[in-house]
C-alpha positions as CSV (number, residue, x, y, z in Angstrom):
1,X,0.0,0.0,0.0
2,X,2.9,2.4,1.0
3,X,4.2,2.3,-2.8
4,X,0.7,3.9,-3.6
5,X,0.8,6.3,-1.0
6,X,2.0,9.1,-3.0
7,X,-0.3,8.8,-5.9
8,X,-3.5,8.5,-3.8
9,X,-2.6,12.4,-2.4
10,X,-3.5,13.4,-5.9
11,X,-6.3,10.7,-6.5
12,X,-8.0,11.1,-4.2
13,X,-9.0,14.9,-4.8
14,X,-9.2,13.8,-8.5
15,X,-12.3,11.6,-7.5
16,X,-13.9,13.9,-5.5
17,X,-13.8,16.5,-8.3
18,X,-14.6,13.7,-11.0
19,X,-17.5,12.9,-8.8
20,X,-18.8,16.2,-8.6
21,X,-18.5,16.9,-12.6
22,X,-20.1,13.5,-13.2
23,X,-23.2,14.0,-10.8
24,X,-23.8,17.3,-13.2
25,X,-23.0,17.0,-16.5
26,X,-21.1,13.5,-16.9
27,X,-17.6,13.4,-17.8
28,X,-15.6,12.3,-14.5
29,X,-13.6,10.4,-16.4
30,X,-11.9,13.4,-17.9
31,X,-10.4,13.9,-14.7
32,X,-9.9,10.6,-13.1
33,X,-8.6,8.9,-16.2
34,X,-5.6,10.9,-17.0
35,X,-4.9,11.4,-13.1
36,X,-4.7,7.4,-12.6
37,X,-2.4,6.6,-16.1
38,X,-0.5,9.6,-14.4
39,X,0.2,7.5,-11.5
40,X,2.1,4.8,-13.7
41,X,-0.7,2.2,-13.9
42,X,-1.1,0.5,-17.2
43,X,-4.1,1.3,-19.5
44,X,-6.2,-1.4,-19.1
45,X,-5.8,-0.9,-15.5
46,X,-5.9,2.4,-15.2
47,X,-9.5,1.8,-17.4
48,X,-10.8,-0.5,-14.6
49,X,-10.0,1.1,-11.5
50,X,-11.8,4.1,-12.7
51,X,-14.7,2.4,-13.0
52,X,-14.0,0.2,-10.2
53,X,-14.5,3.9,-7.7
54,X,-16.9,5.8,-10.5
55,X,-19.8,3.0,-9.9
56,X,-19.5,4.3,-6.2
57,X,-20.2,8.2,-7.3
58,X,-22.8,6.9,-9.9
59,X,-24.8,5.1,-7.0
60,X,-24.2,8.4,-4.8
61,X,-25.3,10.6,-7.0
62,X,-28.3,8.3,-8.2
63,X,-29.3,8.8,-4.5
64,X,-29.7,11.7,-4.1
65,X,-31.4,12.8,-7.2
66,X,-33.7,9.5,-6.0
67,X,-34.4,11.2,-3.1
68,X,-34.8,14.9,-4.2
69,X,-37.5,13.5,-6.4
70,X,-36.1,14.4,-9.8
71,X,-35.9,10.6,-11.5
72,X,-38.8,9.3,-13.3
73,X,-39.7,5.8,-11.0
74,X,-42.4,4.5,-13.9
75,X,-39.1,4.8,-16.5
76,X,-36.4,4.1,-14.1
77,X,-36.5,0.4,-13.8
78,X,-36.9,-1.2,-17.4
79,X,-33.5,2.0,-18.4
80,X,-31.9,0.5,-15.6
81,X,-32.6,-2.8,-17.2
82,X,-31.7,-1.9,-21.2
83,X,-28.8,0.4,-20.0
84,X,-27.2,-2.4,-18.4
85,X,-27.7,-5.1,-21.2
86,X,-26.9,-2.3,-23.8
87,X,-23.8,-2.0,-21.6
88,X,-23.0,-5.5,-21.4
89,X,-23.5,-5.9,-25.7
90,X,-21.0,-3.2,-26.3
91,X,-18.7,-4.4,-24.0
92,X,-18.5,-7.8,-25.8
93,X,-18.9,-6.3,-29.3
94,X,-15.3,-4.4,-28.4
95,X,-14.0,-7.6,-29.1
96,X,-14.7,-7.8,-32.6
97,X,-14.9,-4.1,-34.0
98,X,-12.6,-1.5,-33.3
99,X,-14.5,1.3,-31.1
100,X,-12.0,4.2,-32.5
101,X,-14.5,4.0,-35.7
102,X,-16.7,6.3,-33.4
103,X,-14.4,9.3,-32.8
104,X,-15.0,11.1,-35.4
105,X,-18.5,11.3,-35.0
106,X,-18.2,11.8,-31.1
107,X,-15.8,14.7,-32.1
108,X,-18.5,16.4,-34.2
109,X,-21.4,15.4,-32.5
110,X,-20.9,17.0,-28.8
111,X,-19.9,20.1,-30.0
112,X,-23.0,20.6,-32.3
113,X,-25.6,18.9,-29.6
114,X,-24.0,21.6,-27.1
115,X,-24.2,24.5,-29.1
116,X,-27.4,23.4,-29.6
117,X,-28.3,23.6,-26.1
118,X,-26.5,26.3,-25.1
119,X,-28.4,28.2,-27.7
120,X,-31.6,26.8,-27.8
121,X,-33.8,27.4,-24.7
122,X,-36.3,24.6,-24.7
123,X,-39.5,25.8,-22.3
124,X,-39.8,22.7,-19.3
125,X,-43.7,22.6,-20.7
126,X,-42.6,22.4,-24.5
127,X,-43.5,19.7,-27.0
128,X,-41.4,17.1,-26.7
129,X,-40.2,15.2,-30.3
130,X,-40.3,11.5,-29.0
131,X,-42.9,9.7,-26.7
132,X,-41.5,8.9,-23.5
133,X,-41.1,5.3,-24.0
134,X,-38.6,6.4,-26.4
135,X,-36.2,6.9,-23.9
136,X,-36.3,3.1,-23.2
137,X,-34.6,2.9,-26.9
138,X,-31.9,5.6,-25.4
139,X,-30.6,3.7,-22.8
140,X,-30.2,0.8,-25.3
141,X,-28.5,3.1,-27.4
142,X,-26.3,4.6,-24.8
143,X,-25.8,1.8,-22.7
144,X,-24.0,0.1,-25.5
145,X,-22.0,3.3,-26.5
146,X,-21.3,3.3,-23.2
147,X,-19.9,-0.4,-22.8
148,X,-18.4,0.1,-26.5
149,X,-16.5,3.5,-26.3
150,X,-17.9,5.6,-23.6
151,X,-16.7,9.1,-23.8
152,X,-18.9,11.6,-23.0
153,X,-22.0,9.0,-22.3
154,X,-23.7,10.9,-19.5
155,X,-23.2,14.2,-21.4
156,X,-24.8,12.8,-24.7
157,X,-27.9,11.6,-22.2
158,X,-28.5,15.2,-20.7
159,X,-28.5,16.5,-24.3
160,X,-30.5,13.6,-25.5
161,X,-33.6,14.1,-22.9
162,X,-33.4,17.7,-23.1
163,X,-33.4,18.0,-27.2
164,X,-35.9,14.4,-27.7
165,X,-38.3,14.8,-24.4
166,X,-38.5,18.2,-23.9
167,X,-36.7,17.9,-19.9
168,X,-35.3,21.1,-18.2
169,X,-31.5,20.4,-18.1
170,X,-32.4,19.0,-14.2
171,X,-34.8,16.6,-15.1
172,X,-32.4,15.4,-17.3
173,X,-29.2,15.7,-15.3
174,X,-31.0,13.5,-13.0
175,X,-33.0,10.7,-15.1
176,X,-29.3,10.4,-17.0
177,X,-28.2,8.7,-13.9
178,X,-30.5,5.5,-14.4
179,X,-28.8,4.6,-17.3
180,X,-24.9,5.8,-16.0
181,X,-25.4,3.7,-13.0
182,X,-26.3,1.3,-15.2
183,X,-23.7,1.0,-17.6
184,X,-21.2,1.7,-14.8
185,X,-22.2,-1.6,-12.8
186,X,-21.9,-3.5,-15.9
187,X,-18.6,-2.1,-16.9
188,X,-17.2,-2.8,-13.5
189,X,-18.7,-6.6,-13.5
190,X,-16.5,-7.1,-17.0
191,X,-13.3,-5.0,-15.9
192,X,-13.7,-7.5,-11.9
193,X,-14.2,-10.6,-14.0
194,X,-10.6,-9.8,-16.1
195,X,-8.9,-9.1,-12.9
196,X,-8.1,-5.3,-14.2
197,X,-9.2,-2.8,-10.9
198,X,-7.0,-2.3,-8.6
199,X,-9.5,-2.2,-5.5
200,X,-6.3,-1.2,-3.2
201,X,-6.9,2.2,-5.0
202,X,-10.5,2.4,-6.3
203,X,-11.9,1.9,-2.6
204,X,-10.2,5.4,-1.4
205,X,-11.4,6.8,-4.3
206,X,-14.5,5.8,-4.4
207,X,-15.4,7.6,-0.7
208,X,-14.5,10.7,-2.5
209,X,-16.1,10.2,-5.6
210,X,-19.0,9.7,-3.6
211,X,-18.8,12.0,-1.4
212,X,-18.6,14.9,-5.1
213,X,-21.2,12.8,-6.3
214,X,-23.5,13.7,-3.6
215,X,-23.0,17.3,-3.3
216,X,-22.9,18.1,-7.4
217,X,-26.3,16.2,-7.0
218,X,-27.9,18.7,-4.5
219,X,-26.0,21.6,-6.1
220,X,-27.5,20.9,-9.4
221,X,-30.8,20.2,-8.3
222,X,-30.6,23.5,-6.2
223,X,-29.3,25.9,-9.0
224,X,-31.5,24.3,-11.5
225,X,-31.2,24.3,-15.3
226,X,-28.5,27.7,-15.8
227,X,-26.2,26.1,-13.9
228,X,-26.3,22.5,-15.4
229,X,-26.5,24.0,-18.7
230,X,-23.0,25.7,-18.1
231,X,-21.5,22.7,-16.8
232,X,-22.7,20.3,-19.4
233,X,-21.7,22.8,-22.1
234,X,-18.4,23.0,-20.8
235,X,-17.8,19.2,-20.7
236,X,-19.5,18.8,-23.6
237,X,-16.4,20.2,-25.1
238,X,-14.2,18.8,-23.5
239,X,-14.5,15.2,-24.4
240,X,-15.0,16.3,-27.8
241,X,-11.2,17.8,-27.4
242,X,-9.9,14.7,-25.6
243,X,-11.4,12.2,-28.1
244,X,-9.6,14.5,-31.0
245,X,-6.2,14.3,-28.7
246,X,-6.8,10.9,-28.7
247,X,-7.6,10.1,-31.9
248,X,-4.4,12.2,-33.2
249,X,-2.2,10.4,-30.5
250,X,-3.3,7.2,-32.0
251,X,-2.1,8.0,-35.3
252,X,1.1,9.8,-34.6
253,X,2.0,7.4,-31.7
């Protein structure tokens, strides 16, 4: 444990933050990520701790949205259900495509969908495009993204809700985390079974993941949809920029 000592001073406040972000807008792993293959752990393992302490913030943050009211209970259940077998489909379908073919459209899409919403005000009484049972089909949809590439998953489900269903940015922020928690349970149960988190360093994460989880949950649900909107713009961007860094790192080695 002491030859991880010195890592977990900076991981530790790297969850917390993460946690936070994610309970918002999505998009923890734009913090946690980099901070863990920072601390000299391989990829695959850096991939699977951070989801081995991110489940913990997803739970957390699931909570308390839970308990301020904000997620739809009819809905909640069978996106629970789809976003977790979407999850699970991706996950194995890694294995026999490459998931790099989505970065391009990653890279375009985010930025677009948060103009979009940083633009557009959508009223919380508006029309909304889909039925909601349509949303079922969404955390299908994202739950395998999710499992088969990932970036950016609880962003694109904020931006999803709000542009398809006609949700304030709170409504959304919160209903998003049915299918994240989702996805995030199924994603640790893969990266457990191949022995790739490190739970030595994912458990003292995790608190403090939770713990941001928790309080980006009530802030967001306080400041209502301004605020979120900010946020979700802002990391909306972001992952497009990382998945472009990516992409070009790829290529240039």
């Amino acid at each position: 444990m002491s030859l991880y000592l010195s890592p977990l001073v900076g991981l530790v406040p790297a969850a917390f933050l993460a946690g936070f972000i994610d309970a918002i807008a999505g998009g923890g792993g734009l913090i946690t990520v980099p901070a863990l293959l920072l601390s000299g752990l391989p990829a695959p393992i850096a991939l699977g701790t951070n989801k081995g302490q991110s489940v913990f913030g997803a739970v957390s943050s699931f909570v308390t949205y839970l308990r301020q009211g904000g997620i739809d209970r009819k809905l909640a259940g069978p996106g629970f259900i789809l976003g977790f077998l979407g999850s699970i489909v991706g996950a194995l379908t890694v294995l026999a495509l490459d998931p790099a073919l989505l970065r391009p459209f990653v890279a375009v899409l985010l930025p677009v969908a948060a103009t979009a919403v940083a633009i557009v005000r959508p009223k919380e009484s508006g029309k909304a495009l889909l039925p909601p049972i349509f949303r079922l089909l969404v955390a299908l949809a994202l739950g395998f993204y999710d499992g088969f590439f990932g970036p950016g998953t609880g962003t694109f489900l904020i931006l999803l809700y709000v542009v398809l269903f006609a949700e304030s940015m709170r409504s959304a922020s919160a209903n998003a985390k049915v299918v994240n928690l989702a996805s995030n349970m199924a994603a640790v149960m893969i990266f457990t079974f191949r022995g790739s988190v490190r739970w030595d360093i994912a458990f003292p994460m995790a608190l403090a993941n939770a713990l941001g989880a928790a309080l980006g949950a009530r802030l967001a649900w306080k400041r209502g949809t301004p605020f979120i909107r900010a946020i979700v713009v802002l990391v909306a961007f972001g992952v497009a920029i990382k998945v472009v860094v990516d992409a070009w790192r790829a290529r240039h080695g």
